[in-house]
C-alpha distance (Angstrom), angle and dihedral (degrees) to the residues before:
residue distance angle dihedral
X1 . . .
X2 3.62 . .
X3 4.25 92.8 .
X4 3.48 81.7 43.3
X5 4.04 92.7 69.2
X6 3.35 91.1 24.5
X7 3.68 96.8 65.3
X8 4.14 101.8 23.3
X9 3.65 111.2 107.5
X10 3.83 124.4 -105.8
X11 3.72 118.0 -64.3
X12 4.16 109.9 -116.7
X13 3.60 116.8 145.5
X14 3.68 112.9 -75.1
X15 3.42 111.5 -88.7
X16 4.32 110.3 165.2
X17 3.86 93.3 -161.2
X18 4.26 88.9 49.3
X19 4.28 87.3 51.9
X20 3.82 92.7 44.3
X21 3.98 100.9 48.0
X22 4.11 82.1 45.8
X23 4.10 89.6 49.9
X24 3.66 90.1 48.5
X25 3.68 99.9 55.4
X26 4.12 89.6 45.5
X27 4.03 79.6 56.5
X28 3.46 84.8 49.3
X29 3.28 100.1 45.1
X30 4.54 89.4 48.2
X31 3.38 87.2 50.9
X32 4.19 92.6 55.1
X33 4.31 92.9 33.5
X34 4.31 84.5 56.5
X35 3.88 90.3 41.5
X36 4.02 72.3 56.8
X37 2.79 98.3 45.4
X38 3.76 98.1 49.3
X39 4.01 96.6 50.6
X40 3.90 83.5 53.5
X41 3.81 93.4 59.8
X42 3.96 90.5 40.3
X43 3.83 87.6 -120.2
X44 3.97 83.8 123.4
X45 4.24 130.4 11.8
X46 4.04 106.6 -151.9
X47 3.62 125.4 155.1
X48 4.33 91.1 -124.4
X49 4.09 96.0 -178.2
X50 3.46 102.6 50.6
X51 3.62 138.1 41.1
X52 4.06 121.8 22.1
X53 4.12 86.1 -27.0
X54 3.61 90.5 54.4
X55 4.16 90.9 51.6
X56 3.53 83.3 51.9
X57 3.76 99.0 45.9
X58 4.04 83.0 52.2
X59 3.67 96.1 49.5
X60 3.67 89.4 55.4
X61 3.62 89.0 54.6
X62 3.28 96.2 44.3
X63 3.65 97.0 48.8
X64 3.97 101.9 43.3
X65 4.14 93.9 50.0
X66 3.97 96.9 48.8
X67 3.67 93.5 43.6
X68 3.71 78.2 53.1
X69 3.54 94.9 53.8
X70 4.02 87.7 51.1
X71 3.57 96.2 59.2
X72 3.41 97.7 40.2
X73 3.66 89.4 62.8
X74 3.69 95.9 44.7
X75 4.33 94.2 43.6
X76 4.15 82.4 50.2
X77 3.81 88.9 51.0
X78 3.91 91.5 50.4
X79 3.48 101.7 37.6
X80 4.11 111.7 51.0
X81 3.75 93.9 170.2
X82 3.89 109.4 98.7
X83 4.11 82.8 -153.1
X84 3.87 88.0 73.9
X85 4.41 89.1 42.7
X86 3.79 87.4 50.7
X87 3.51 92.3 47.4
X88 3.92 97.7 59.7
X89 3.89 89.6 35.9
X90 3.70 84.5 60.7
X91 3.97 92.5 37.4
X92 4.20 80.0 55.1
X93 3.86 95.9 41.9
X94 3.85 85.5 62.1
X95 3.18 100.7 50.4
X96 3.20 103.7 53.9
X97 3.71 99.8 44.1
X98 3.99 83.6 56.5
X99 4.01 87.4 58.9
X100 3.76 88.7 49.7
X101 3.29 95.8 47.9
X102 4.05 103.8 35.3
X103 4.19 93.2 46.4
X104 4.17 81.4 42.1
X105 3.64 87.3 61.2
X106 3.84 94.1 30.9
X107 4.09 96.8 43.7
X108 4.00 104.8 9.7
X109 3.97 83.2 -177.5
X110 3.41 99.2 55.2
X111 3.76 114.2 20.5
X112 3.49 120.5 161.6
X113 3.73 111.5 -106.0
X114 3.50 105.3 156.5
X115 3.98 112.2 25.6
X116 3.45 133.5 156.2
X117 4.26 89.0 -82.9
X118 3.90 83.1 55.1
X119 3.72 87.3 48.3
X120 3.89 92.2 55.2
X121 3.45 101.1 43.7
X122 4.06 86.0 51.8
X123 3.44 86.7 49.8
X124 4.20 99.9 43.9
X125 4.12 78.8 62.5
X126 3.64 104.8 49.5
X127 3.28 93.9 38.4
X128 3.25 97.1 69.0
X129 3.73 84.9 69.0
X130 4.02 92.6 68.6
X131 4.20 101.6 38.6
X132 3.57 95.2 105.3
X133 3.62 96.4 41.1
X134 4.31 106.3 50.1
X135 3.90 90.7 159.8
X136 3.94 94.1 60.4
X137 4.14 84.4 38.2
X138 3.35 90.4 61.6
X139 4.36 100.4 46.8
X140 3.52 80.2 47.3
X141 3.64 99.4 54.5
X142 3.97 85.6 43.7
X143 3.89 87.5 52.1
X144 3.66 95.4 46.0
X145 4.26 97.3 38.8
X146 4.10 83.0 58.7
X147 3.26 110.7 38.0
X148 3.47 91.9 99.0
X149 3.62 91.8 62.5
X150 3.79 94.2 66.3
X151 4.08 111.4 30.4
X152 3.34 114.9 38.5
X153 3.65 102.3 -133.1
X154 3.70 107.9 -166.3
X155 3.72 85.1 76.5
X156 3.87 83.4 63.8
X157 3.75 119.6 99.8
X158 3.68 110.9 -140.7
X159 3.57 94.0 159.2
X160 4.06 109.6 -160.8
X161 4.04 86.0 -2.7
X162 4.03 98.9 69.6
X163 3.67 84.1 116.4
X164 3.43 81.8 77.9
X165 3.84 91.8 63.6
X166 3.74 107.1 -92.1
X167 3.85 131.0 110.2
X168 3.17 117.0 -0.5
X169 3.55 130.8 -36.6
X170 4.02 126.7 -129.6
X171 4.24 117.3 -115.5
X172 3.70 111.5 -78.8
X173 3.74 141.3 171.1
X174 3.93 84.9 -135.0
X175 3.95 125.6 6.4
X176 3.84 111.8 163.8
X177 4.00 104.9 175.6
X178 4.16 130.1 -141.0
X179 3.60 90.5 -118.2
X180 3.19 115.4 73.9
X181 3.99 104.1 3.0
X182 4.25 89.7 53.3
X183 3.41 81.5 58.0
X184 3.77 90.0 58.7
X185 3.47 93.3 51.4
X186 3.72 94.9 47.8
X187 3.78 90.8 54.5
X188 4.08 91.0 50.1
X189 3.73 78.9 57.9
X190 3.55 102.5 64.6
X191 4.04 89.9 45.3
X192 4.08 82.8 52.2
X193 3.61 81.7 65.7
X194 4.04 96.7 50.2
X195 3.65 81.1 38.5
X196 3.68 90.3 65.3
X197 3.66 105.0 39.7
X198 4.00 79.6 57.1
X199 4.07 93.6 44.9
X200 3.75 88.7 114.4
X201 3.69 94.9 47.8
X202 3.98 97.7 40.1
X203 4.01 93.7 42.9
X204 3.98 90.3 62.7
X205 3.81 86.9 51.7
X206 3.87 94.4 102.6
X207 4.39 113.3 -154.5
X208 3.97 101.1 -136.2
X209 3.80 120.0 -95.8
X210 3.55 88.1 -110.4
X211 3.75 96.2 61.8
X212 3.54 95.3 41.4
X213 4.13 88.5 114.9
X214 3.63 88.3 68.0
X215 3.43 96.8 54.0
X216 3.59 96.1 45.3
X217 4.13 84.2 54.2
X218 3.32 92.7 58.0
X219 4.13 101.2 41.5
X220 4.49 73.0 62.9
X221 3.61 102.1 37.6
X222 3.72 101.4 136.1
X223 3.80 85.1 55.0
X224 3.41 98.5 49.3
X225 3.79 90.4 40.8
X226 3.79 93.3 57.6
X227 4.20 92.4 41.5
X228 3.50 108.3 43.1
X229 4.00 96.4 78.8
X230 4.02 86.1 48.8
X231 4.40 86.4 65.2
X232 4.00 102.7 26.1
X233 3.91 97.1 45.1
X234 4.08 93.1 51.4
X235 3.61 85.6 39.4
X236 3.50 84.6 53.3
X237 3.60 92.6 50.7
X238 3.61 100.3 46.5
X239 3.90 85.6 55.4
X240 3.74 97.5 56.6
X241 3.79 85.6 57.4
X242 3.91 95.5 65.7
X243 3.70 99.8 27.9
C-alpha cells in the first residue's frame, strides 16, 4: 500500500481530457528518450536538439510542465490540508535526488541535476505563492516565458544559481531552467483555474475507449516517468547488438 501512494499520481479532480493530454506527452516524451537512446548506441545519428527534433523535444517540454501547472492548481484546490502538499513535495524531493544520484553514477559528467522533475518540485513550492492570485500567475508566467527574448541572459552571472537560468549552465543529460519553463508552469496555472470553473463541463467529456491507455499513463505519470528509461535504454542496448 505504501508504493501504491508513493507512486500514484497527484490527486486533482478527475478530469479524463487533463490525464490524456498528460499521457500523450509521456508518449511523447518515450518516443524522444529511445530516439536517445538509439543515437547513443549508434543504431541511429539524428541531430535531436535542433531542427524538427528539437521542435519536438520543446513541445514535450512545453506540454508536460503546463499540464503540471494545471493540476497542481486543481490537486491544491481539492486537497486544503498542507499534510497531503508535503506529502507529494516529499514524493518529488525523492525523485529527483534518485535522478541525480543514479545518472551521477551512470554519467558522472553529465548527471542530471536540474531536470524537468527538479523543475516541478521547484515549481510545486513557489507556486504556492500565486494560488490565490491566477491573474498575476499568469503576467508572470508571460514575463518569465519571454524574458529570454529581450536580455540575453547567458551574459548574466548567477554564479552557483544558473539553474535558475543565467550564465551558463554545466553539461547535463537533462537541464530544464526556472526561467523560462517556471513560467510555463505558472501559465498552466491560470488555465487550472478556467479548468475548474469548467470541472463540470470537462469531467463529462469522456476520452474514447480506445485511448483509454493514455489516460491511464498519465493518472501514473511519475511512475512511468521514472521507469520508462529502465525498458527503452536496455531495449536499446539489446538492439545495437544485432544491428
Amino acid at each position: 500500500m505504501f508504493f501504491k501512494n508513493l507512486f500514484s499520481d497527484f490527486k486533482a479532480p478527475r478530469i479524463q481530457l487533463i490525464d490524456a493530454f498528460r499521457g500523450l506527452a509521456l508518449c511523447m516524451m518515450f518516443l524522444f528518450h529511445f530516439l536517445w537512446d538509439l543515437n547513443y548506441f549508434g543504431i541511429i545519428s539524428v541531430s535531436l536538439y535542433s531542427g524538427f527534433f528539437g521542435l519536438f523535444q520543446k513541445s514535450i517540454l512545453f506540454s508536460f510542465i503546463f499540464i503540471s501547472g494545471v493540476s497542481f492548481f486543481l490537486f491544491v484546490q481539492k486537497n486544503k490540508s498542507f499534510q497531503k502538499l508535503l506529502k507529494h513535495l516529499i514524493i518529488l524531493l525523492a525523485a529527483s535526488l534518485g535522478i541525480t544520484i543514479f545518472t551521477f553514477l551512470s554519467f558522472p559528467n553529465q548527471f542530471i541535476y536540474f531536470g524537468v522533475i527538479h523543475l516541478i518540485l521547484f515549481s510545486w513550492i513557489v507556486g504556492n505563492i500565486f494560488v490565490k492570485f491566477p491573474k498575476i500567475s499568469l503576467l508572470a508566467g508571460l514575463f518569465i516565458t519571454f524574458l529570454p527574448l529581450f536580455i540575453n541572459l547567458s551574459k548574466i552571472n548567477a554564479g552557483p544559481f544558473f539553474w535558475l537560468g543565467f550564465g551558463t549552465p554545466l553539461s547535463a543529460l537533462d537541464f530544464v531552467s526556472v526561467v523560462p519553463w517556471f513560467g510555463i508552469f505558472l501559465i498552466g496555472l491560470f488555465f487550472g483555474n478556467l479548468a475548474l470553473k469548467k470541472q463540470v463541463f470537462l469531467s463529462k467529456l469522456a476520452v474514447p475507449k480506445s485511448l483509454s491507455f493514455i489516460s491511464n499513463i498519465g493518472k501514473k505519470s511519475l511512475l512511468f516517468y521514472l521507469a520508462h528509461q529502465f525498458v527503452l535504454f536496455p531495449l536499446a542496448f539489446l538492439l545495437s547488438l544485432f544491428l
